[in-house]
N, C-alpha and C positions, 0 to 999 in steps of 0.2 A: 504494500500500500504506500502509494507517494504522499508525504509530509512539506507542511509549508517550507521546515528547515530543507527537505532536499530542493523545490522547486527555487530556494535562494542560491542553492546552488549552481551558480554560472555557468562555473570551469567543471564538464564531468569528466570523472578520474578514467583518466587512459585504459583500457583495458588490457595490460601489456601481459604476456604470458612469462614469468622469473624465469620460465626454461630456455633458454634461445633455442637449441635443439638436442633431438636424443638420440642414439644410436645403443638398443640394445638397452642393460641398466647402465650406461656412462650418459649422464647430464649436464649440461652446461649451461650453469648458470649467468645471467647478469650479473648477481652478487660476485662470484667468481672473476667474470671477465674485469670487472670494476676495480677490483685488487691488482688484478693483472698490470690494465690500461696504464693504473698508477704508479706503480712501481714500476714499469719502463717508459711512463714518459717523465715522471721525476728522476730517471736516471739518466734520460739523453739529456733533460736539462741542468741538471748538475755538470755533466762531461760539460756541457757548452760556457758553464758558469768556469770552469777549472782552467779551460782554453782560454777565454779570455784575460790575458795576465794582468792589463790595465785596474781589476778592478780589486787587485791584491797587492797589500804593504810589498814595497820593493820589489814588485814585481813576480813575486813566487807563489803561486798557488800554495796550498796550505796539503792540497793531493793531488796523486799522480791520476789519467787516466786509467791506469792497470789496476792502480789502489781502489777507484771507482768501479771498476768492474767485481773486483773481489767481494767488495762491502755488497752488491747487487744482493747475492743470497744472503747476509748475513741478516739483511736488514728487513727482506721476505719473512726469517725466520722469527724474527723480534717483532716483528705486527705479527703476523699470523698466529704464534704462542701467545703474546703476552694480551695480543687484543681477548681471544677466546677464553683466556685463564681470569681476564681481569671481568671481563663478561661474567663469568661464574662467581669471582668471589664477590664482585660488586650487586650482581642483580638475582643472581638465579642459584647460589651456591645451596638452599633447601632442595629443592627438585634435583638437580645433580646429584645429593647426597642420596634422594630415595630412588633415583634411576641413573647409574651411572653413569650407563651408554649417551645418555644425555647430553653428553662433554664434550662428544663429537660431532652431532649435530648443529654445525656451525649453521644451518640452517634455519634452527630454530632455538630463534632469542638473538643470534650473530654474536658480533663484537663490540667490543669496548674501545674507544679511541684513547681513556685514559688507561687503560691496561695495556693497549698495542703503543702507547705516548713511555711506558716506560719499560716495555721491554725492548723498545727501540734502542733506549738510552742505554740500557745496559748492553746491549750489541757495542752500540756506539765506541762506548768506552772500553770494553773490551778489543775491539779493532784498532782504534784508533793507539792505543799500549802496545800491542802488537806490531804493528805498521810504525812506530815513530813518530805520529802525527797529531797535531795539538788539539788537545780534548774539543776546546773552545771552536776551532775554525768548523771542527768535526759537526759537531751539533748546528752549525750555522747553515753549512751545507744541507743538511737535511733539513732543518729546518725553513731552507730554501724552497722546496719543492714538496714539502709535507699536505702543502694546501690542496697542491693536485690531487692526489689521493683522496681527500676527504669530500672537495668535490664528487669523483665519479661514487664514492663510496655513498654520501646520500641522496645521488641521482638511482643508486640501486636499491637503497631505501626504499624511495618512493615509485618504483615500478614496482617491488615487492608487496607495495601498499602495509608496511608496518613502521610503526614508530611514528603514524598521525600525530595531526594537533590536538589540542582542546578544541569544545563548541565553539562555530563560528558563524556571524550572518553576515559576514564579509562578500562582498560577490563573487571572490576568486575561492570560496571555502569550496571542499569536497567531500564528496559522497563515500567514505572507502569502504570497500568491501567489508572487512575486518572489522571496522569500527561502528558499525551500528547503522541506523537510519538517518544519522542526524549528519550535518554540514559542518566539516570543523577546518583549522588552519593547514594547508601543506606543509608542514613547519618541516619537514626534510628538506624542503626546497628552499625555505629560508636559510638553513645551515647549508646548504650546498653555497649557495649565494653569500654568503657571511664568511664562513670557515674557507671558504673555498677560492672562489673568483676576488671578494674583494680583498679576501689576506693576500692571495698572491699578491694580487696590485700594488695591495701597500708595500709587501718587503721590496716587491723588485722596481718600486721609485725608490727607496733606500739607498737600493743595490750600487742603480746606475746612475742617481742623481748625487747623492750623499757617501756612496763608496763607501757603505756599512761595513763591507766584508775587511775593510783595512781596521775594524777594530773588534776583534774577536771576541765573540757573546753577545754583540748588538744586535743581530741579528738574529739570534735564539732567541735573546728577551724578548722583542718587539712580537716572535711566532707567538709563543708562551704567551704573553698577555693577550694578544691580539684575540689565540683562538677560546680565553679564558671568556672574553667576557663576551665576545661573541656566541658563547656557549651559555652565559649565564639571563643574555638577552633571548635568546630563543627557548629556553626553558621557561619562560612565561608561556611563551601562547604551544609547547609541547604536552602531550598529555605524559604525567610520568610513567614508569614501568607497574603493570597491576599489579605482580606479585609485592610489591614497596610503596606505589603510594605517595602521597607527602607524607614529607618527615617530619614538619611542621608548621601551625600555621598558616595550613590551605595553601599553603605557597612553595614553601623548600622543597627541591626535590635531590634526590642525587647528583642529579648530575651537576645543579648548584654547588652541591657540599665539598665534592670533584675538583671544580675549576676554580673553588676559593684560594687553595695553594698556591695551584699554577699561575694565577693572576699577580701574585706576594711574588712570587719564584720569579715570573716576569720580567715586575719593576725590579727586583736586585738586579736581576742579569743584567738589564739594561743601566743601571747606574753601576754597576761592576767596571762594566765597558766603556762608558763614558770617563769614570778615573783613571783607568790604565789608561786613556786614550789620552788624555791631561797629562798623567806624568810619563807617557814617550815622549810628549811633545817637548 
């Protein structure tokens, strides 16, 4: 039965199938491909970032090409572990405990951006000690092209039609399968648009305008904050996860409670950077 809230509904939700195609039980998902997309077009743009020496102190990239291809898988390994692990102990770690198999089901429930945000980190640092190369430039670099990823990753979101908004009588609100009869925010597409397109934008006027990368950590700070509270603005009009709810106050959600460090984590990084950049001068 159609509803006044559906009939406000302007924009109707895509009817996109998550499976792109099947062969046999081998599926391929959007979800899938979305991680994929990411992580090799953040890695051509890194190589292009490393290439150009202009836009590095004295002229020395901080890594090699070859170093850039090594880190390729390390850094698959550190989203795809840490995003899934942090999924569970952040949102779903009851249900995993009474179905195990559950764990693996990247499917159902996905990832965590702040659980694949620090098993990144621990890759990071771990390579980066390995390889000889400064923690600081390490994390810049990725934090270079972090954005791309999060893009295609909640453009897959919202073909998946999960992780809707709250109600809305917005004229751009949608109908989602999943979420009931009523019209609420695409707020996936908010955070693609926020997390994504406009973070890129901003680091890379940093990059090219202000040559961020010649002061190591400015450029992690500015990610970090950036995608903190971008997270923390789109968590207003996000419905939170059922099994959690608010946590307070009809309002706090996780993923608020999440991006309050990272926001703190931030601004140090970025006034870390800013002193060291003072006293080289």
């Amino acid at each position: 039965m159609e509803t006044i809230a559906t009939r406000l509904a302007i924009l109707p939700f895509p009817q996109i199938d998550p499976v792109i195609f099947q062969i046999g039980p081998l599926a391929v998902h959007w979800y899938g491909l979305a991680y994929v997309a990411g992580i090799l077009i953040g890695w051509y743009y890194a190589r292009r970032l490393v290439q150009n020496t202009s836009l590095w102190r004295n002229g020395e990239p901080a890594a090699t090409l070859a170093q850039l291809d090594d880190f390729l898988l390390w850094a698959a390994g550190g989203i795809v572990l840490g995003g899934r692990i942090g999924y569970i102990l952040f949102y779903d770690l009851g249900s995993v405990l009474e179905n195990p198999i559950r764990a693996l089901e990247i499917w159902n429930g996905g990832m965590s951006f702040h659980g694949g945000f620090l098993g990144t980190t621990i890759a990071m640092i771990v390579f980066a000690r390995r390889n000889g190369i400064a923690i600081w430039s390490m994390f810049d670099i990725v934090a270079t092209v972090v954005p791309i990823g999060l893009f295609f990753g909640r453009i897959a979101n919202f073909i998946n039609g999960e992780l809707w908004g709250r109600l809305s009588s917005m004229p751009w609100a949608m109908v989602f399968p999943t979420g009931g009869p009523f019209a609420r925010h695409p707020s996936q597409l908010y955070e693609a648009a926020l997390e994504g397109l406009v973070l890129l934008t901003v680091i890379a006027w940093f990059i090219y305008r202000r040559h961020a990368l010649k002061s190591p950590g400015l450029v992690t700070g500015i990610f970090v904050l950036g995608y903190a509270a971008s997270r923390i603005f789109v968590e207003f009009f996000r419905e939170p996860d059922a099994q959690i709810g608010y946590l307070a106050g009809g309002w706090l959600t996780m993923g608020m409670l999440l991006s309050l460090p990272m926001a703190l984590a931030g601004i140090w990084a970025i006034a870390r950077a800013c002193r060291a950049a003072v006293a080289a001068a």
